[in-house]
N, CA, C and O of each residue as an XYZ file, in Angstrom:
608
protein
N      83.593    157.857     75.321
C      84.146    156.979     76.332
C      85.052    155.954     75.659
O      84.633    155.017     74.979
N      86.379    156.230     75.920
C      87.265    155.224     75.391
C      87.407    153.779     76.421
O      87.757    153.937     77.591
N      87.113    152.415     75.896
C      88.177    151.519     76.663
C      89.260    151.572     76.683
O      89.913    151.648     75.642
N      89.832    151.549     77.936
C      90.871    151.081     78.527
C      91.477    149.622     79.007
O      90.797    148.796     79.616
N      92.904    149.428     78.629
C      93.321    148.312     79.542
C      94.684    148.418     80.116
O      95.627    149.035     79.620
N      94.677    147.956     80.871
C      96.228    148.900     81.877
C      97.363    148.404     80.887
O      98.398    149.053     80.732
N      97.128    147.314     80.282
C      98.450    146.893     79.472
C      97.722    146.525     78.221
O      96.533    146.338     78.477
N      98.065    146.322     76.715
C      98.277    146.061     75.699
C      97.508    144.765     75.528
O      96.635    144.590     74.677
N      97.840    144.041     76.254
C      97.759    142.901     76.552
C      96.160    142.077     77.169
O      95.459    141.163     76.735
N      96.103    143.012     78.422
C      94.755    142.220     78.708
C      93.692    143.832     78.804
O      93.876    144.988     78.424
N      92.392    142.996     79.635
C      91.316    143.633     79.460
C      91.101    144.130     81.126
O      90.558    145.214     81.343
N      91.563    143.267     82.257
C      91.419    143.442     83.253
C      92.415    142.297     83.823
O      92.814    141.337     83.164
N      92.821    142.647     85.497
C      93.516    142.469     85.986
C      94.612    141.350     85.227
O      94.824    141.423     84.017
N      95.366    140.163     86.226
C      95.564    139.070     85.471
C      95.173    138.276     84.889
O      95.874    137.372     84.434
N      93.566    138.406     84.682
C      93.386    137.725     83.496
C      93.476    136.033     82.985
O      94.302    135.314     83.548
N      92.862    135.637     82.236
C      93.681    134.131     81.941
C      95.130    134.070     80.871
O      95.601    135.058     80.308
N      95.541    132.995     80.795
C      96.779    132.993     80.128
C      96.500    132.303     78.997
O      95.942    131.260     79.336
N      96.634    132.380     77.597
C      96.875    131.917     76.716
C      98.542    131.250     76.066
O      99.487    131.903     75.623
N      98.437    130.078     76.195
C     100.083    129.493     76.176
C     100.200    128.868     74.462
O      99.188    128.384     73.955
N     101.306    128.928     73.795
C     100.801    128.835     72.290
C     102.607    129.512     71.856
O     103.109    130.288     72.669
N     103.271    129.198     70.798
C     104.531    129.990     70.524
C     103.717    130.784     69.948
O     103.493    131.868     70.486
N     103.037    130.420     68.640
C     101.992    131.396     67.989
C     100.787    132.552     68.255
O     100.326    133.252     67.354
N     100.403    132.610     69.554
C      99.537    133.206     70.237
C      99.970    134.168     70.579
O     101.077    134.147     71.117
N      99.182    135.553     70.381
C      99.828    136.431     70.245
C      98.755    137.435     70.869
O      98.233    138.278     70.139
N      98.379    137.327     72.425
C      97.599    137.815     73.056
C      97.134    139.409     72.467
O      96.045    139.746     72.001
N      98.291    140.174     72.659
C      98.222    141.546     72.630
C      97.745    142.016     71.444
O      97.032    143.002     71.636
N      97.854    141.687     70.190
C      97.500    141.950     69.031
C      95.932    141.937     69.099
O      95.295    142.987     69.016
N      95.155    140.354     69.299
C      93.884    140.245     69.072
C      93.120    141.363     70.427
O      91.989    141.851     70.413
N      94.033    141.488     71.338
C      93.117    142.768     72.356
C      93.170    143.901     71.581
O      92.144    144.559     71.408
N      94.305    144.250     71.047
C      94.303    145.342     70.442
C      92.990    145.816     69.411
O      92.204    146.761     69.475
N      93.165    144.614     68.377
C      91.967    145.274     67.518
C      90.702    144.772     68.024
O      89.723    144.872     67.284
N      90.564    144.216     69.244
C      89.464    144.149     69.299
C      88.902    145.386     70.099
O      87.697    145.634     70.105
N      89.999    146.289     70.896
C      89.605    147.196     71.703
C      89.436    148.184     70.392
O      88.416    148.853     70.229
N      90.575    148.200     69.454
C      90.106    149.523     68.315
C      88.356    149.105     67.775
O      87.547    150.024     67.646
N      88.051    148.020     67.571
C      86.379    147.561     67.355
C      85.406    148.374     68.050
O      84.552    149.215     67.768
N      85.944    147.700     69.228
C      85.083    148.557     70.075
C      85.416    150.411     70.037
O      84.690    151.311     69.616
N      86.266    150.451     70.418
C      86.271    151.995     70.422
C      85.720    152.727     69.268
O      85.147    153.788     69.515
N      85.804    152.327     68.048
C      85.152    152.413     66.800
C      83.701    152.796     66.480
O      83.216    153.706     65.806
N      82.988    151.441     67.445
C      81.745    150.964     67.320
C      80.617    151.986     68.068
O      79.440    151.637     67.984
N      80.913    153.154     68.748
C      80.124    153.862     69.568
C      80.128    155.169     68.259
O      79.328    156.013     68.662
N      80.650    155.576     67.043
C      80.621    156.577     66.380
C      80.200    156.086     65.254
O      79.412    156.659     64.501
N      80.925    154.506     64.993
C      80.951    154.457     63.195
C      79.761    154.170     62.762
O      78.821    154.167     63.557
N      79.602    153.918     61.610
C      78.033    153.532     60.960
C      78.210    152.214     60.462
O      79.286    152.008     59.901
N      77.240    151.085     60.551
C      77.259    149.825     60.659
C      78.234    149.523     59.050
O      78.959    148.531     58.985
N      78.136    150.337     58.053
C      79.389    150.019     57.097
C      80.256    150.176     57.344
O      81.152    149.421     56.968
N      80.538    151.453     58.268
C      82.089    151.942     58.262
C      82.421    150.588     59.545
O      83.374    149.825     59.386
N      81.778    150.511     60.382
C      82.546    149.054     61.363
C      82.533    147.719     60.367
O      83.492    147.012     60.056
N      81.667    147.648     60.117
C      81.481    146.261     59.029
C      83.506    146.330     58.523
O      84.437    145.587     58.834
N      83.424    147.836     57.485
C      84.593    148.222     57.281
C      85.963    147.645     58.456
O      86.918    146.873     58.375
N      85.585    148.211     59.119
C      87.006    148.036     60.286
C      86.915    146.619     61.138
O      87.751    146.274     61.973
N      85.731    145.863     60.762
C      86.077    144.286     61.583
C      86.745    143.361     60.569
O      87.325    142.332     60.916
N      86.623    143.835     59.087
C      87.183    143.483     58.163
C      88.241    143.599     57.794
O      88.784    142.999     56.866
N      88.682    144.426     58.515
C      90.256    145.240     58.125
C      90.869    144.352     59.859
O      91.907    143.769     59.545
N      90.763    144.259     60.432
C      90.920    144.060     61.846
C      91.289    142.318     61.496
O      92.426    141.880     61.669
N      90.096    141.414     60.967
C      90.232    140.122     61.372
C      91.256    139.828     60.272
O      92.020    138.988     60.746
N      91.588    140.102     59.143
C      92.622    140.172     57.970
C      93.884    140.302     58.403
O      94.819    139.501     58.413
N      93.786    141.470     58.777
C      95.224    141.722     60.036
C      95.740    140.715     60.354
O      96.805    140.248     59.952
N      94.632    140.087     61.503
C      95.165    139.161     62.326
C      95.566    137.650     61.867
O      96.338    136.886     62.447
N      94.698    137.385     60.446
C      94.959    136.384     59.566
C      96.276    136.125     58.978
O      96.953    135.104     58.852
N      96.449    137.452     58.630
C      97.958    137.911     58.218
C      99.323    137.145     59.055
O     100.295    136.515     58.640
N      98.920    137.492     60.239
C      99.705    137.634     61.035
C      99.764    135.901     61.722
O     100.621    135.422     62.465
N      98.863    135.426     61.306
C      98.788    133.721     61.338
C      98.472    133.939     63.048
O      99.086    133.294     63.897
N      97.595    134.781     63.324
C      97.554    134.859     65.172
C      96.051    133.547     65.180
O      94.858    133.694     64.915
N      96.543    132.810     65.444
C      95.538    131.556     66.188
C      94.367    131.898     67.083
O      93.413    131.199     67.423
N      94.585    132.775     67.289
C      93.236    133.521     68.693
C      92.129    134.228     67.649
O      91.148    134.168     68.391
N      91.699    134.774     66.586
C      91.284    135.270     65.861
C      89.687    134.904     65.660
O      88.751    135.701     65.596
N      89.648    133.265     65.567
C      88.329    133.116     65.156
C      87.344    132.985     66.580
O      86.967    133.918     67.289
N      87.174    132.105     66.683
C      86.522    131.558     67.640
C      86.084    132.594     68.968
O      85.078    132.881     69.617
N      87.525    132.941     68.908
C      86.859    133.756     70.601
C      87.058    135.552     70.067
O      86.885    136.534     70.789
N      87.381    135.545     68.909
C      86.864    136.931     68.145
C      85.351    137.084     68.274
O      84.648    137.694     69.080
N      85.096    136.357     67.251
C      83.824    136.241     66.872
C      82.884    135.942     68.259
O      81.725    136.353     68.193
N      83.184    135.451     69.156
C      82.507    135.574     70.711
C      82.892    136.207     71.168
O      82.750    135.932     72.359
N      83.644    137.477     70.995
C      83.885    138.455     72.351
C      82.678    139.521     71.004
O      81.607    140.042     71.315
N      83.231    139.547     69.800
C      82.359    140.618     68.933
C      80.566    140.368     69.193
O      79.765    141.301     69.265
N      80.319    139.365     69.269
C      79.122    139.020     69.249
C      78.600    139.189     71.065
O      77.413    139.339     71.355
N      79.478    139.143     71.908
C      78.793    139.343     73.234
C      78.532    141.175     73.527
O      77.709    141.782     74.213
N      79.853    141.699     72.495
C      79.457    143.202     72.787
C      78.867    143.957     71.798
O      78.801    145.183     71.887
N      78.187    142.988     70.337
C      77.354    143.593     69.661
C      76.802    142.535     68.895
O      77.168    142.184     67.773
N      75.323    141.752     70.020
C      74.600    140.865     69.534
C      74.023    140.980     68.437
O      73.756    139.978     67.774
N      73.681    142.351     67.979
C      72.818    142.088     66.880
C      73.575    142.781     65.647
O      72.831    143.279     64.803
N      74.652    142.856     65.479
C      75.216    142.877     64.330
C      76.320    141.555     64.440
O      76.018    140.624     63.694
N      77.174    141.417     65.013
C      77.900    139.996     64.713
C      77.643    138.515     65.152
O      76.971    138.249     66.148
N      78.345    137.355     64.172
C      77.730    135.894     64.721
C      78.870    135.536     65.229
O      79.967    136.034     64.973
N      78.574    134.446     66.144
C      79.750    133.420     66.773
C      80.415    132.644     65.544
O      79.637    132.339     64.641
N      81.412    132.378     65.436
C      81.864    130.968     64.998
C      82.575    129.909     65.405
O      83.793    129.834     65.563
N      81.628    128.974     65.591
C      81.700    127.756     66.097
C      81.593    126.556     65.566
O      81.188    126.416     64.412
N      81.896    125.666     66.238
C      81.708    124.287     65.722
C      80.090    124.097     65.002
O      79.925    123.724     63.841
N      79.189    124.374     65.774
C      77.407    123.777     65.508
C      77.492    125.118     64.386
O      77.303    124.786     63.217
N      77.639    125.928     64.522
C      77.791    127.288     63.123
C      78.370    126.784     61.916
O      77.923    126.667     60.775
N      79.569    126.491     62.488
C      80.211    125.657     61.084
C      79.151    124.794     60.587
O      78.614    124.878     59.483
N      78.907    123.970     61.495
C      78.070    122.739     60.485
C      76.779    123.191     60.012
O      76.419    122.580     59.006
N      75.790    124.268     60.517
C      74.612    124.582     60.233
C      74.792    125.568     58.898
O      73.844    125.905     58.187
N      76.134    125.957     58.692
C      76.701    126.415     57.479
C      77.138    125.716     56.175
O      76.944    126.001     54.993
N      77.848    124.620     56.833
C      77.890    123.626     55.427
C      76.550    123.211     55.463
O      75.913    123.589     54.480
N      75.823    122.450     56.412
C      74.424    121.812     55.888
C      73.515    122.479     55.084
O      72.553    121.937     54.541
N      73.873    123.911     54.986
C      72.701    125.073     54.389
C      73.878    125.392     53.480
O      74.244    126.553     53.668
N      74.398    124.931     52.811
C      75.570    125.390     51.596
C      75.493    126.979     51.613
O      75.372    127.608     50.562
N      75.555    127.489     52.640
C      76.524    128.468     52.053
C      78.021    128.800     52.561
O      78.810    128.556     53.474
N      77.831    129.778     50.925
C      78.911    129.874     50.598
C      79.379    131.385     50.494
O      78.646    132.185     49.913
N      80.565    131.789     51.037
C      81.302    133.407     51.198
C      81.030    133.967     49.449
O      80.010    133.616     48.855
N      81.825    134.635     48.947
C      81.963    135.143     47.486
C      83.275    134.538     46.963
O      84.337    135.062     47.298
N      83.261    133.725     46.355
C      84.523    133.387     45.808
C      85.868    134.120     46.308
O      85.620    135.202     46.839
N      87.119    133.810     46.266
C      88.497    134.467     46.988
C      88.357    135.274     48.057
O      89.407    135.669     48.564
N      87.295    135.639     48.554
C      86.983    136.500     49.410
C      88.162    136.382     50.649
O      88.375    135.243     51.065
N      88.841    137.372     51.181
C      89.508    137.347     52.170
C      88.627    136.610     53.707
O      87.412    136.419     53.674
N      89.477    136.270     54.966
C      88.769    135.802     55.817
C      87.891    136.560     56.413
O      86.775    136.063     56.564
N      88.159    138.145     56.984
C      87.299    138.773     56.986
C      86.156    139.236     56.313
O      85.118    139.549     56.898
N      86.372    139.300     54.725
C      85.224    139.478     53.935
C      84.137    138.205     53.974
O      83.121    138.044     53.297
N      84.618    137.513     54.825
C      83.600    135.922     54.609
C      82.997    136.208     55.819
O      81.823    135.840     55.868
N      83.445    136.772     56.858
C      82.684    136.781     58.576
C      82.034    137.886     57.662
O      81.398    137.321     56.772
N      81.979    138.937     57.582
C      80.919    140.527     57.505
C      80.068    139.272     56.137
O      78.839    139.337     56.171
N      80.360    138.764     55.602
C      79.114    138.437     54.645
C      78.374    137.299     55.029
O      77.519    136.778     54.312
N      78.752    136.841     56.351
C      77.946    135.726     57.308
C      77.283    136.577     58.165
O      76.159    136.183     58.477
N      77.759    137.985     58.803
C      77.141    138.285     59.078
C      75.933    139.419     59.105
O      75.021    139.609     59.908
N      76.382    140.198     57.684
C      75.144    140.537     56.582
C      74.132    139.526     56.644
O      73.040    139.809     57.139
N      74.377    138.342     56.184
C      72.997    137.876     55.995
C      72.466    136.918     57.004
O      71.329    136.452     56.917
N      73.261    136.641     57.920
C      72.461    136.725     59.430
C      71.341    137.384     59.684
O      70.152    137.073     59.763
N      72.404    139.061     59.877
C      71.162    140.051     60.024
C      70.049    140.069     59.408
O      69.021    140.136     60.081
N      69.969    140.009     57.828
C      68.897    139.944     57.405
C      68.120    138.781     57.611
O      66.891    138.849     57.603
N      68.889    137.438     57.842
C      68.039    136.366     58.163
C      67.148    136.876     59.471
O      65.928    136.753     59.356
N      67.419    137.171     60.116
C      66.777    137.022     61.514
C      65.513    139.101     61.337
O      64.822    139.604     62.224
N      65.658    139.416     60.499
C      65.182    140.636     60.390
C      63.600    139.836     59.777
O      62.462    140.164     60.109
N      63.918    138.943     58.998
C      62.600    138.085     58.420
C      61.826    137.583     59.096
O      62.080    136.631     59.835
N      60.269    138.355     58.923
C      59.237    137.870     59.958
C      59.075    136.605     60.177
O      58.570    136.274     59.105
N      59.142    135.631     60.815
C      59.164    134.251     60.913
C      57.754    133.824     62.259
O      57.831    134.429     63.328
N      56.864    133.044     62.104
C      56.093    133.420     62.511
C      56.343    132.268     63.408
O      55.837    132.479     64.509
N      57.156    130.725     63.299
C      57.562    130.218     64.057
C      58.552    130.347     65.200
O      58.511    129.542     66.131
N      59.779    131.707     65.147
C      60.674    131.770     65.741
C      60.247    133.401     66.174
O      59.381    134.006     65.543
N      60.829    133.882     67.093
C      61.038    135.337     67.648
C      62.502    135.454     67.842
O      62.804    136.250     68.731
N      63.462    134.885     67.259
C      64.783    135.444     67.125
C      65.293    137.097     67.055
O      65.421    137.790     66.045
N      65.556    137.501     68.614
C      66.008    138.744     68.757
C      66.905    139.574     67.913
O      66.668    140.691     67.453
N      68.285    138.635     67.745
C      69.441    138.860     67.599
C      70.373    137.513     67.137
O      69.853    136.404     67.018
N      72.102    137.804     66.846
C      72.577    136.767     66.829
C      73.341    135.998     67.511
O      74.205    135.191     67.167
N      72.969    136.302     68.452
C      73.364    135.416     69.889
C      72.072    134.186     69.894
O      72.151    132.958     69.914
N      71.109    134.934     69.873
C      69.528    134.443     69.859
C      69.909    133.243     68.520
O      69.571    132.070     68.675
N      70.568    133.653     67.349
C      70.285    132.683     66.283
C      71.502    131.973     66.858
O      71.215    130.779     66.765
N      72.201    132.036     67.174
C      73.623    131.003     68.242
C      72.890    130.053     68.654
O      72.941    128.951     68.108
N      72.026    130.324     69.754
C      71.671    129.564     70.805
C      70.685    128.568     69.389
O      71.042    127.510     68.870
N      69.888    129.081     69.201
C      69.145    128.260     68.374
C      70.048    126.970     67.769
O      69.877    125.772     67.993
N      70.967    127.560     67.009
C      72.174    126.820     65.971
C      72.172    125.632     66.956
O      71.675    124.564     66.599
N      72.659    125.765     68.062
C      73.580    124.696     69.030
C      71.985    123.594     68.850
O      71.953    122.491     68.305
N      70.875    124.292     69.458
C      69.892    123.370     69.098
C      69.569    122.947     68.443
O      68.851    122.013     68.798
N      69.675    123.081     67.339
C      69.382    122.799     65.872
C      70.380    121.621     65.668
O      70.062    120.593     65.070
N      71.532    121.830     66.173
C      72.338    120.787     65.997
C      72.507    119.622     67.111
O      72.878    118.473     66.869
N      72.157    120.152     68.397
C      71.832    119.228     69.383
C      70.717    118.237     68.602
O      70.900    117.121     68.116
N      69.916    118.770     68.640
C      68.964    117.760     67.890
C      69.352    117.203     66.638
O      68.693    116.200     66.912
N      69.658    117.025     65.898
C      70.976    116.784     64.681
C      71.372    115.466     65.170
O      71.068    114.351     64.744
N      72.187    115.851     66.251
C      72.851    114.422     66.367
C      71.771    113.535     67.250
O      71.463    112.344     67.280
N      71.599    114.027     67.541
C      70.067    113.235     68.772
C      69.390    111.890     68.035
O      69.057    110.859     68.621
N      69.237    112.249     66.153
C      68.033    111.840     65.918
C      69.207    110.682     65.118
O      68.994    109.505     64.828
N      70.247    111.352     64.939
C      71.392    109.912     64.005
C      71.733    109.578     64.897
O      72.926    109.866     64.802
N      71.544    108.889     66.330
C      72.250    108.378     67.038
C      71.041    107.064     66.964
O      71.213    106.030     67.609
């Protein structure tokens, strides 16, 4: 079953508009539809492979749409292999120092956030039942809701 979208461009009908000189709608649908279309055959390396090759692309290409709502459209249509990146992510990332692999391209830094996601949340934890990484999302935001709660 291939996705479809009537145009290049969007996913369904008109859609919202992204306004930006730099924004470059059609590109980030594109590889995100090759992701997906990908993701029903490949084996979690060979996609690992192609979200890596995909978000580089788009880095390349200086397309502004890339992170944020990449990483949330990847993560709504495959919770338990990719993470969001977000603001409370960002920070629950510097506060826990880590760190990508040295020069690592931008994509090689998302698949190695979200390698060890996966394995984070694969770890029996007898305080948490974290499904997935949507599941460790939601947590994050709390983790950081409470964060600022307690320095205020």
């Amino acid at each position: 079953m291939e996705i479809e979208a009537r145009h290049p461009s969007r996913f369904q009908g008109s859609g919202f508009q992204i306004l930006g000189k730099n924004a470059k709608w059609y590109e980030i649908c594109a590889s995100l539809l090759n992701i997906l279309n990908k993701s029903m055959t490949a084996s979690q390396s060979s996609l690992d492979d192609i979200v890596k090759k995909e978000i580089d692309n788009l880095a390349e290409k200086e397309n502004p749409l890339r992170r944020s709502w990449f990483s949330e459209m990847l993560c709504h249509f495959s919770p338990d292999k990719y993470p969001l990146i977000d603001a409370p992510v960002q920070r629950w990332l510097k506060y826990n120092k880590y760190r990508a692999p040295r020069n690592s391209s931008e994509g090689a830094r998302y698949i190695d956030l979200a390698i060890k996601m996966r394995q984070a949340i694969k770890v029996k934890n007898s305080k948490t039942k974290i499904k997935n990484l949507a599941e460790l999302d939601t947590a994050i935001w709390k983790w950081n809701k409470n964060r600022k709660e307690r320095s205020l």
